[in-house]
C-alpha positions as a printed NumPy array, in Angstrom:
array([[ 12.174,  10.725, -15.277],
       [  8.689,  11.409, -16.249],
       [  6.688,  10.154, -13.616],
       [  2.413,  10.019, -13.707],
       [  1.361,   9.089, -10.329],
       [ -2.091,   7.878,  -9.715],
       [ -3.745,   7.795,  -6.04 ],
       [ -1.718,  10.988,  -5.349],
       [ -3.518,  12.164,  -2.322],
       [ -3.833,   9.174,  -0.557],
       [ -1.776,   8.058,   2.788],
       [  1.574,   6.623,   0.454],
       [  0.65 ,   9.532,  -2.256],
       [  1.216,  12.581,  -0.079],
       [  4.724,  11.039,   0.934],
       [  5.745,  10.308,  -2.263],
       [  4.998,  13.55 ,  -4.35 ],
       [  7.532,  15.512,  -2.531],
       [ 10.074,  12.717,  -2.494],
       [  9.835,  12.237,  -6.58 ],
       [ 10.509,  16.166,  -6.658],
       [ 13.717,  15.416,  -3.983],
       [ 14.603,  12.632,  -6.34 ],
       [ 14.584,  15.001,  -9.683],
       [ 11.678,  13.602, -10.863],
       [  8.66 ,  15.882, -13.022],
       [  5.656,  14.673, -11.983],
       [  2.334,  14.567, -13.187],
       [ -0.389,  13.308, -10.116],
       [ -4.132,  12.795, -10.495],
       [ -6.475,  13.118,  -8.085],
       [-10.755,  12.674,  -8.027],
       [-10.966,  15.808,  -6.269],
       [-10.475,  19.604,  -6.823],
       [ -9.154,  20.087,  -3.536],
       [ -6.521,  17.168,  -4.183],
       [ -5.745,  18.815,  -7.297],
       [ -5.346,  22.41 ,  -5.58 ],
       [ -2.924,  20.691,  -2.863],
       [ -0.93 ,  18.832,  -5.364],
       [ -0.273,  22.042,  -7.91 ],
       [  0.997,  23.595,  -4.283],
       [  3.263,  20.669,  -4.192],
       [  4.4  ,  21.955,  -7.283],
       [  3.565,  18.9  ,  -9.273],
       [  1.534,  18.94 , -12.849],
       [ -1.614,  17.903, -11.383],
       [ -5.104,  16.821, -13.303],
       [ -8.523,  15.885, -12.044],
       [ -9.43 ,  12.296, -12.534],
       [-11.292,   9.144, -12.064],
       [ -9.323,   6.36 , -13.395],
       [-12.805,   4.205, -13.394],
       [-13.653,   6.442, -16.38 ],
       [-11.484,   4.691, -19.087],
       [-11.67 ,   7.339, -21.686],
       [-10.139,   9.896, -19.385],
       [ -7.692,   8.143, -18.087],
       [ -6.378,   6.889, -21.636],
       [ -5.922,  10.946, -22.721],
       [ -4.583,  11.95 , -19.418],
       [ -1.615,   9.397, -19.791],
       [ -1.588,  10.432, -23.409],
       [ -1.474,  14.139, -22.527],
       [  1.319,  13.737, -20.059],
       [  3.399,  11.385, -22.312],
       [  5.138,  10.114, -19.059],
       [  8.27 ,   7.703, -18.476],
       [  6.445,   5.633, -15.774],
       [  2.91 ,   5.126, -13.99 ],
       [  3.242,   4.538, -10.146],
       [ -0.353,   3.428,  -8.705],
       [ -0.952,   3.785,  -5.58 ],
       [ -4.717,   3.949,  -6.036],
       [ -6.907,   2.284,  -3.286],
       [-10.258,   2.578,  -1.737],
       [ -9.687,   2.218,   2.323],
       [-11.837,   5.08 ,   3.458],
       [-14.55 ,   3.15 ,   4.691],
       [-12.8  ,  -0.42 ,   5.047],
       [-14.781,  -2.081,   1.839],
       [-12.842,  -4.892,   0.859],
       [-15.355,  -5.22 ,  -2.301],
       [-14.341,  -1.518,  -3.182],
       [-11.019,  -2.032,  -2.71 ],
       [-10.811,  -5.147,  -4.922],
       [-12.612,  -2.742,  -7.701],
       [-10.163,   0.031,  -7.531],
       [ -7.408,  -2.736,  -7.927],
       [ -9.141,  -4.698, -10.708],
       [-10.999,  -1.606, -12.843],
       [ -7.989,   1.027, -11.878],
       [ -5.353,  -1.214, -12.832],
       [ -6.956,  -2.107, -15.827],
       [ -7.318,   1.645, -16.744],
       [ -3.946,   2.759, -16.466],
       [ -2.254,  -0.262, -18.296],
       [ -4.87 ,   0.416, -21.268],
       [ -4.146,   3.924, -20.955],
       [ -0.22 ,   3.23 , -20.548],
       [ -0.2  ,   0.687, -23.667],
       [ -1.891,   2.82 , -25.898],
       [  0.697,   5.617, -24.41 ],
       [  3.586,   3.763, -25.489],
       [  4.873,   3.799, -20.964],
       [  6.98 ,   0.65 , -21.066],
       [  6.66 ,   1.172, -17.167],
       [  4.535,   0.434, -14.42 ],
       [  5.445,   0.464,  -9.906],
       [  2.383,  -0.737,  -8.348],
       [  0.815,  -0.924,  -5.119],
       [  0.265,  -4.19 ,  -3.985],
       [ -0.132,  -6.015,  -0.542],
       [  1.965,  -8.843,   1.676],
       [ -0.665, -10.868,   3.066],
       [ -2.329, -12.3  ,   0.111],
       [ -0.172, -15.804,   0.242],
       [ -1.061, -19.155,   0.382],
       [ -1.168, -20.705,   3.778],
       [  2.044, -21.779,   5.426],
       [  4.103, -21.894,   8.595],
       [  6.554, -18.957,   7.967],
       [  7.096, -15.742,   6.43 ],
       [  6.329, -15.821,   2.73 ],
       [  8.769, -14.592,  -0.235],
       [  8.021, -13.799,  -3.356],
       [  8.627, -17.204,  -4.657],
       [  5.366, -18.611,  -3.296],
       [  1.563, -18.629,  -4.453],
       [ -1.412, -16.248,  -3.822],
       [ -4.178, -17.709,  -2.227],
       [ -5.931, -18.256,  -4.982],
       [ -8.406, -20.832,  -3.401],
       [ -9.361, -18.691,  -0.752],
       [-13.169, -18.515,   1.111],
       [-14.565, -15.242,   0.882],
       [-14.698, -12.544,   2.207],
       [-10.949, -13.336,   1.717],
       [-11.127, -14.324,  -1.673],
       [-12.358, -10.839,  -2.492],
       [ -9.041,  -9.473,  -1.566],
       [ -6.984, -12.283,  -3.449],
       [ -8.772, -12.064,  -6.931],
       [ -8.03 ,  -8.013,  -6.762],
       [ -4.516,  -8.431,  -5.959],
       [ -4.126, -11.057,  -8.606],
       [ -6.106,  -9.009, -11.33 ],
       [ -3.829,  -5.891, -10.243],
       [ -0.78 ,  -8.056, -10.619],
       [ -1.495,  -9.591, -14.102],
       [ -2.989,  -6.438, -15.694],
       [  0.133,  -4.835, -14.377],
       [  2.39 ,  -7.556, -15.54 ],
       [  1.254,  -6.715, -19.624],
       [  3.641,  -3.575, -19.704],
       [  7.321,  -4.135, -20.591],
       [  8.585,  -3.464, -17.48 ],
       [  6.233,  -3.616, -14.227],
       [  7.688,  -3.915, -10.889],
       [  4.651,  -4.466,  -7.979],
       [  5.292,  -3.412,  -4.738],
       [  4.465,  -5.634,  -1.969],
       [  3.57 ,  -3.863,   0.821],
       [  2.857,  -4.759,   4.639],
       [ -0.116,  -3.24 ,   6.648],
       [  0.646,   0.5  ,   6.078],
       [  0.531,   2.736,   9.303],
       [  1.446,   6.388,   9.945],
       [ -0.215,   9.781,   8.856],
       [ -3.28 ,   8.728,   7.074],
       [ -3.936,   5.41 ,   7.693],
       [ -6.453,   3.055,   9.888],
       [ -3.661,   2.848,  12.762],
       [ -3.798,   6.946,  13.315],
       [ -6.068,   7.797,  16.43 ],
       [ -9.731,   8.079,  15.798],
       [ -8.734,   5.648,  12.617],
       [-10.473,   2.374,  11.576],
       [ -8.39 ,   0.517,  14.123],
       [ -9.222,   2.299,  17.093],
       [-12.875,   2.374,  16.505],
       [-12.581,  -1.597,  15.772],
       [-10.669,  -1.992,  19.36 ],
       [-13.495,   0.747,  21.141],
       [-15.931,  -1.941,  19.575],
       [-14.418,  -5.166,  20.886],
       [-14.034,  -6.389,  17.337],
       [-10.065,  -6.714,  17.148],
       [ -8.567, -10.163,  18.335],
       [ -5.272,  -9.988,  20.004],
       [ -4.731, -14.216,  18.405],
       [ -2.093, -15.573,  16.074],
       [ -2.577, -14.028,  13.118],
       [  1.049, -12.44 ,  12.142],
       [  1.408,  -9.379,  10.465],
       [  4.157,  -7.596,   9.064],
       [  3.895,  -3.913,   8.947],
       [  5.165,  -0.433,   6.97 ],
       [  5.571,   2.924,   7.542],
       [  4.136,   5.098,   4.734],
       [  6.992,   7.252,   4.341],
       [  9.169,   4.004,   3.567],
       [  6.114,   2.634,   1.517],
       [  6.739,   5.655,  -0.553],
       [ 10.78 ,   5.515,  -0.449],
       [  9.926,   2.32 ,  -2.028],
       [  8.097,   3.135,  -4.681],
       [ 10.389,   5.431,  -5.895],
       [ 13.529,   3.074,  -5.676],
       [ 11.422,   1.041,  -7.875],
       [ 11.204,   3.241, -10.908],
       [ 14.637,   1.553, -11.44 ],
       [ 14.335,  -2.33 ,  -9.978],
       [ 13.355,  -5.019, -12.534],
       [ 10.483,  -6.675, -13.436],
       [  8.947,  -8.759, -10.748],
       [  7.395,  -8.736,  -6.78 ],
       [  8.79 ,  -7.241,  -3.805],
       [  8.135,  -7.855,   0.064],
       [  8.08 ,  -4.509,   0.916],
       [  8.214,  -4.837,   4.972],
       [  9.739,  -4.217,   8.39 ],
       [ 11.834,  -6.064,  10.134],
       [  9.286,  -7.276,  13.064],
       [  6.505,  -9.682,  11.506],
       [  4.074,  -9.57 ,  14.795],
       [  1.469, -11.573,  16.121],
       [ -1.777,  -9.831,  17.008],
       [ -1.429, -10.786,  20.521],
       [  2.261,  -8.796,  20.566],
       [  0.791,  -5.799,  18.853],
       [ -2.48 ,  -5.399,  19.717],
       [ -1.883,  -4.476,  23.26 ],
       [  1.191,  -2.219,  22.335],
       [ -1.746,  -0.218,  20.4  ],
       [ -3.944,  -0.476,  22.638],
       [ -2.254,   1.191,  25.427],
       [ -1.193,   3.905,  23.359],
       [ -4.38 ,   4.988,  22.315],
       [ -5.952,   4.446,  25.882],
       [ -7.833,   1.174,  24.606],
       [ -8.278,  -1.763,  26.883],
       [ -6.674,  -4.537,  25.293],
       [ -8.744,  -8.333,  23.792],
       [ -7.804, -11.121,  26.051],
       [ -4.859, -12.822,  24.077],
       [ -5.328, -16.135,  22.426],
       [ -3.48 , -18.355,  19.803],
       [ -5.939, -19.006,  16.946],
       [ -4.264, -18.063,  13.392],
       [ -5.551, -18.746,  10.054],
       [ -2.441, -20.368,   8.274],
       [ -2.578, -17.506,   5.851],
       [ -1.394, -14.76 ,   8.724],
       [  1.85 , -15.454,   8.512],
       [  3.658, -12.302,   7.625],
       [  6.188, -11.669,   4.601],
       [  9.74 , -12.24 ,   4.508],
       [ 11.722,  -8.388,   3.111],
       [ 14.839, -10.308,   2.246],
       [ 14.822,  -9.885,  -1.455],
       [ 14.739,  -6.025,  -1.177],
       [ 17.033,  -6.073,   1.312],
       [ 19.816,  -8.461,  -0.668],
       [ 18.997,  -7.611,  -4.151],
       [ 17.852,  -3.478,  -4.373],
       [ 19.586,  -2.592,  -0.765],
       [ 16.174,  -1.63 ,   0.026],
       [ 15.343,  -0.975,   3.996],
       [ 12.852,   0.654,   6.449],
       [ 14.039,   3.49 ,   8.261],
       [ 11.089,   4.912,   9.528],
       [ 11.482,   2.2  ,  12.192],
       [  8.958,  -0.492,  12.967],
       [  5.379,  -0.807,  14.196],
       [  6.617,  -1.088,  17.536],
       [  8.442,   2.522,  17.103],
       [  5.419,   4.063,  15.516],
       [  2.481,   2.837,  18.054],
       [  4.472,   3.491,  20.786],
       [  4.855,   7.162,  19.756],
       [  1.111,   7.251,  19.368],
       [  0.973,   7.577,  23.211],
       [  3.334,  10.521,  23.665],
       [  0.726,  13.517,  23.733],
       [ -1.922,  11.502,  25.604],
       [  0.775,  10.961,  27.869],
       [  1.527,  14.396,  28.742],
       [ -1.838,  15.35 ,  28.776]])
């Protein structure tokens, strides 16, 4: 398969490049900067410069490439800006299903998130709502999903990933990352709130599994959904952070996501382990230090 793969140097894009190649994939991957482009040509895939904000581009570089399937896994987490964020998922999306429409790519996989649900007691499946009546700054985050998932949801055949709180190489749970300089700051609670996690690598395993699932949302989690106050301190140690005093508190939306339709109906499953696994390892070199 033909595979165009937007957000191709970000933390699930580096993974998944080399796995579409292991898979027998061709693939053609955009990136916004010449240095992306330079490392993804030595991945060996087709690789163009891009903005998928600019419309026009985007529409002749899908054209150009004549692909089977988009995979997005565009996002805009640099900096933490939820507002940015929610315009990568609105304006991107919206780009590359123009782009793929006027293409004639019946096919879409992507990116999504887990913890966009309505309130509730338990994990959520894909059965239940978004949290569409949300307060901001939350609502932010809900209408981008939601405008990522319907925009997505025009092609033929559009399968939207999911996925927990991504950690691993090149996300906000690496050290010196988002998460650390939140903790160094006092502003992460150890409460409630539940979260259920993934690995990049088996964000990316995912995504490529899905070039052949049906139509529809997936869970794509661990195993562990986690309260703040279980993982929080696991981090914390391993990055050499004192730990928040634990509490209960937990808005009703932080309730994690329940994996068991990826699990029973693709055979779907993490293997990169679980948060637990990954934060834990985080401590190794400081350990021998």
């Amino acid at each position: 398969m033909h595979v165009f793969l937007a957000g191709a140097t970000g933390a699930v894009g580096r993974q998944l490049v080399p796995l579409l190649h292991r898979a027998g994939h061709r693939v053609t991957a955009a990136s916004r900067s010449e240095g992306g482009v330079a490392w993804l040509r030595e991945q060996g895939a087709d690789a163009v410069r891009l903005d998928v904000l600019d419309r026009g581009a985007t529409a002749e570089a899908v054209a150009a490439a004549a692909p089977d399937a988009i995979v997005h896994q565009l996002t805009a987490l640099a900096d933490g800006s939820l507002a940015e964020n929610a315009r990568i998922r609105r304006e991107g999306t919206r780009s590359l299903v123009d782009a793929a429409r006027r293409a004639g790519v019946p096919r879409i996989v992507a990116q999504s998130i887990c913890w966009a649900y309505g309130p509730g007691d338990e994990p959520a499946d894909e059965t239940e709502a978004l949290d569409t009546g949300a307060p901001e700054p939350r609502a932010t985050t809900v209408d981008g999903v939601l405008a990522l998932e319907l925009a997505a949801a025009e092609l033929p055949e559009a399968v939207v990933l999911r996925y927990g709180m991504l950690h691993g190489p090149g996300t906000w749970y690496e050290p010196g990352g988002l998460i650390e300089q939140r903790l160094r700051r006092g502003e992460l609670a150890a409460d409630g709130a539940v979260t259920s996690f993934l690995h990049v690598t088996d964000a990316a395993r995912a995504a490529v599994a899905a070039l052949y699932w049906p139509s529809g949302a997936v869970n794509i989690v661990d195993d562990e959904p986690a309260p703040a106050r279980k993982w929080v301190p696991v981090l914390a140690r391993a990055l050499g952070v004192a730990a928040p005093e634990p509490s209960s508190d937990r808005p009703r939306w932080a309730r994690g996501a329940d994996g068991g339709l990826a699990r029973t109906a693709y055979g779907w499953r993490p293997v990169e382990g679980s948060w637990r696994t990954s934060f834990e390892r985080l401590g190794g070199p400081r350990a021998g230090s």
